[in-house]
C-alpha positions in Angstrom: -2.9 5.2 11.0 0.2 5.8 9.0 0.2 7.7 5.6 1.9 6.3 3.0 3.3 8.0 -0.3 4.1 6.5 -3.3 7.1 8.1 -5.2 8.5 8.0 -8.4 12.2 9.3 -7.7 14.4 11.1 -5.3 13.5 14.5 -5.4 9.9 13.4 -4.7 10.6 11.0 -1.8 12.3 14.9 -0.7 8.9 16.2 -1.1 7.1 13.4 0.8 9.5 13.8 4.0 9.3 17.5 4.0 5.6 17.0 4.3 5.3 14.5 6.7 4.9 11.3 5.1 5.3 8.3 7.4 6.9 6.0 4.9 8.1 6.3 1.8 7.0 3.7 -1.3 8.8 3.8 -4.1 6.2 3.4 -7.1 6.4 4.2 -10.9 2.5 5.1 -11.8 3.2 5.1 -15.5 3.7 1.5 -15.3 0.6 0.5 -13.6 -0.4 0.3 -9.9 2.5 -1.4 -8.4 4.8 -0.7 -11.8 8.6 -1.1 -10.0 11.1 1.7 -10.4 14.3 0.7 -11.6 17.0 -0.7 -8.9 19.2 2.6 -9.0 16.7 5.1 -9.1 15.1 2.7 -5.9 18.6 3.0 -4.5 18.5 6.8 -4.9 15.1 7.1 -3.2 17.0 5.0 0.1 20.1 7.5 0.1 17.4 10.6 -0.4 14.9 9.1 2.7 18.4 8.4 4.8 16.7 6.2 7.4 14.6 8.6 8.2 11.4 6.8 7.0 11.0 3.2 6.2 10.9 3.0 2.2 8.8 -0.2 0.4 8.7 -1.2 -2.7 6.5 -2.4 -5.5 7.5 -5.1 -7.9 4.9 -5.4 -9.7 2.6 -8.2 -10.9 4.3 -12.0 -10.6 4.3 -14.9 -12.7 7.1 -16.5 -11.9 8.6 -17.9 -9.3 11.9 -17.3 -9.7 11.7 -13.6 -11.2 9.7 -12.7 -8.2 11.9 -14.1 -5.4 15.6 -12.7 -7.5 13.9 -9.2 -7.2 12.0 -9.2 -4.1 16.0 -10.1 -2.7 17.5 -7.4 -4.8 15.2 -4.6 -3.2 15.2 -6.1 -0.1 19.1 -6.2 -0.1 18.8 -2.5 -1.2 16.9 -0.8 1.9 13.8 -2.0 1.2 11.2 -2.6 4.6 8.8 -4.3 2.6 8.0 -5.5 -0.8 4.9 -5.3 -2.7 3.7 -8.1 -4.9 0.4 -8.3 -7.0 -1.3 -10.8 -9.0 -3.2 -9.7 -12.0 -3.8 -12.4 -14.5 -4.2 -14.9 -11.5 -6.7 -16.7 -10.2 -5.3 -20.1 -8.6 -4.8 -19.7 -4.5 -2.1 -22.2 -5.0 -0.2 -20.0 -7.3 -0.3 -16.8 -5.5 0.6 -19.1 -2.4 3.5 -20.2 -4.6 4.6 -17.1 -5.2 4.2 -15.5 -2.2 6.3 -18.1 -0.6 9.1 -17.0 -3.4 8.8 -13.4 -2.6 9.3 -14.3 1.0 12.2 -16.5 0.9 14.3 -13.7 -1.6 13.4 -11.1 0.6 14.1 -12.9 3.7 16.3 -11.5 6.7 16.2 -8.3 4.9 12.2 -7.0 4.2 8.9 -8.2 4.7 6.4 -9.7 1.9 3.0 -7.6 1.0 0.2 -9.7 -0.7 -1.5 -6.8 -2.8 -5.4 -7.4 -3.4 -7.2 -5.8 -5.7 -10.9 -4.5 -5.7 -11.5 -4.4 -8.9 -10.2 -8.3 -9.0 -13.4 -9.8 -11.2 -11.7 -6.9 -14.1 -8.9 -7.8 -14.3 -8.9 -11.8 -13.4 -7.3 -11.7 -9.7 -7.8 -13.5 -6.7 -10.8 -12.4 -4.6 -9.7 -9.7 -1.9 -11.0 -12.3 0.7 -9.3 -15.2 -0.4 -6.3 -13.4 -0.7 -6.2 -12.3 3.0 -5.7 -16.1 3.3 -3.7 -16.5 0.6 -1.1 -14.3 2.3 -1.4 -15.9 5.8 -0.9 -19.3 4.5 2.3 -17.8 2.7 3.6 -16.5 6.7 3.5 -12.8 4.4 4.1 -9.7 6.7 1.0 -7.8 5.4 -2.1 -7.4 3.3 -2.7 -4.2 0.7 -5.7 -3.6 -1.2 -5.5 -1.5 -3.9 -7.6 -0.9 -7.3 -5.7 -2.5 -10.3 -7.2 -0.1 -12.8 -6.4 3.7 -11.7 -9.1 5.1 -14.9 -12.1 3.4 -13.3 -13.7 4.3 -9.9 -11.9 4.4 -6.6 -11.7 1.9 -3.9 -14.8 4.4 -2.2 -16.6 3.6 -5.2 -16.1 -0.4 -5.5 -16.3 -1.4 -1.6 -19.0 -0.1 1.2 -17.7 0.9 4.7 -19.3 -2.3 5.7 -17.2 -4.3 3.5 -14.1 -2.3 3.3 -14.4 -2.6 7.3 -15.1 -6.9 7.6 -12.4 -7.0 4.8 -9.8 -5.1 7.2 -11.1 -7.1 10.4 -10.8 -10.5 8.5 -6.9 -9.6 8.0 -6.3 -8.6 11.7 -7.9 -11.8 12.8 -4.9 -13.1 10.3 -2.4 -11.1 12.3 -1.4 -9.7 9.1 -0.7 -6.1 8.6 -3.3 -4.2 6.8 -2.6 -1.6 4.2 -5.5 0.9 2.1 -5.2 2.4 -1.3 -6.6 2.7 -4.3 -7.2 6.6 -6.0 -7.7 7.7 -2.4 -8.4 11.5 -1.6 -8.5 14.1 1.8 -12.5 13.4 1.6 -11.4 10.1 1.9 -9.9 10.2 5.8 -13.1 9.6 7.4 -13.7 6.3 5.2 -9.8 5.2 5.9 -9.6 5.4 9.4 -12.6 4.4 10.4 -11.8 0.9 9.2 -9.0 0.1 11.9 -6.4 0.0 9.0 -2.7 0.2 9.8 -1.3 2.3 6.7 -3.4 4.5 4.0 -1.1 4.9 0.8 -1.9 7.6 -1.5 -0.1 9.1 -4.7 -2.3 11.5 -6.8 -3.7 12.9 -3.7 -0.2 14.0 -3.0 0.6 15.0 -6.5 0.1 18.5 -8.3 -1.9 16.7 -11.0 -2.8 13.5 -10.3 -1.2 10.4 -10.1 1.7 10.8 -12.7 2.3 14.2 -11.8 4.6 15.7 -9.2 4.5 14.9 -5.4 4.3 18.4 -3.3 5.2 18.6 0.1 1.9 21.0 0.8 -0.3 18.0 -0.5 1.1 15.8 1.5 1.3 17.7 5.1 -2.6 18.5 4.3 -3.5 14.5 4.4 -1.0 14.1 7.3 -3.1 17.0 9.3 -6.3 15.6 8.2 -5.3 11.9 9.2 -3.8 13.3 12.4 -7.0 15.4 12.7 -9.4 12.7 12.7 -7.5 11.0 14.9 -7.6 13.5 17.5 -11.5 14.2 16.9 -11.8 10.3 17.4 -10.7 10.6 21.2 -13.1 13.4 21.9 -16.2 11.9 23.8 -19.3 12.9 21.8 -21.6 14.8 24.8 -24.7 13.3 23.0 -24.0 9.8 23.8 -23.0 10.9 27.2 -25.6 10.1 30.4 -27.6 12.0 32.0 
């Protein structure tokens, strides 16, 4: 599994290299969960990574075609090795589908598309997490992401069970569709992660100093890379219970 950070500028997308981070997401948190940073300080965060990592971008919440495929192929032209759309507000399969399709044609030849689902969908009127998975493959997107819209209510621990955090994850591989994690995730939270087959975990406050809009440090983030890497490890070690007689 790959860790994901979500950063606000350069200096931070610094931080998140030095610590270890697989890829690099460029994210501002005070404008909600996938608020866009602007296209210079996105460009900034590319010269500062210096294709060391892949960097993604979020773009926000659509609702319009057009918007959404001019600035998926802005970032895209910019460095961007996927884009990140969500749909808050929206219901209708066929519009996300719509708009997914946009996303994918302005960011095409350049970066991949991200459908982001959200947990917490029946709170703030989104597409079900399910029917987004085929929302996204009917839309040929690269990848799925599910994320909690609302980052002052519970987690994404604390709205989905392993169970169906695990069939939801499944049901997107069966799509062939990449499969991203998120959503006020912590270091207790590896177990939970991983477990589920997942291909990326992206975190922000866990990486922060405090919280989500505060300050990404490297030390924060190398901890989640050891415990990722950890489990990993621990997950190849025969348990000499189950072994035979």
């Amino acid at each position: 599994m790959r860790l994901l950070v979500s950063v606000r500028n350069a200096a931070e997308a610094a931080a998140a290299c030095a610590g270890g981070a697989d890829i690099i997401d460029a994210k501002e948190p005070a404008a909600g969960a996938l608020g866009a940073v602007d296209l210079a300080t996105f460009c900034d965060i590319v010269a500062a990574v210096s294709n060391s990592r892949p960097v993604t971008a979020a773009l926000g919440d659509a609702q319009r075609e057009g918007d959404v495929e001019r600035t998926a192929a802005a970032y895209a032209r910019a460095g961007a090795w996927l884009v990140k759309i969500g749909f808050a507000g929206i219901t209708s399969r066929t519009h996300v589908i719509s708009l997914l399709a946009a996303a994918r044609d302005g960011a095409a030849g350049h970066a991949g598309l991200v459908a982001t689902a959200y947990a917490d969908a029946d709170r703030i009127g989104s597409l079900d997490p399910f029917a987004m998975i085929d929302a996204a493959a009917a839309a040929r997107a690269t990848g799925v992401l599910l994320d909690t819209a609302e980052k002052l209510g519970p987690g994404l621990r604390g709205l989905m069970s392993p169970a169906a955090l695990a069939m939801w994850v499944s049901t997107a591989r069966d799509a062939r569709l990449l499969v991203a994690l998120a959503g006020k995730l912590t270091i207790d939270d590896v177990d939970y992660v991983q477990e589920t087959g997942a291909d990326i975990v992206g975190v922000r406050g866990a990486a922060c100093d405090h919280g989500r809009t505060g300050q990404i440090v490297a030390t924060h983030v190398r901890a989640l890379r050891s415990a990722l890497a950890r489990r990993s490890v621990l997950a190849l070690v025969p348990d000499p219970l189950s072994a035979s007689d």
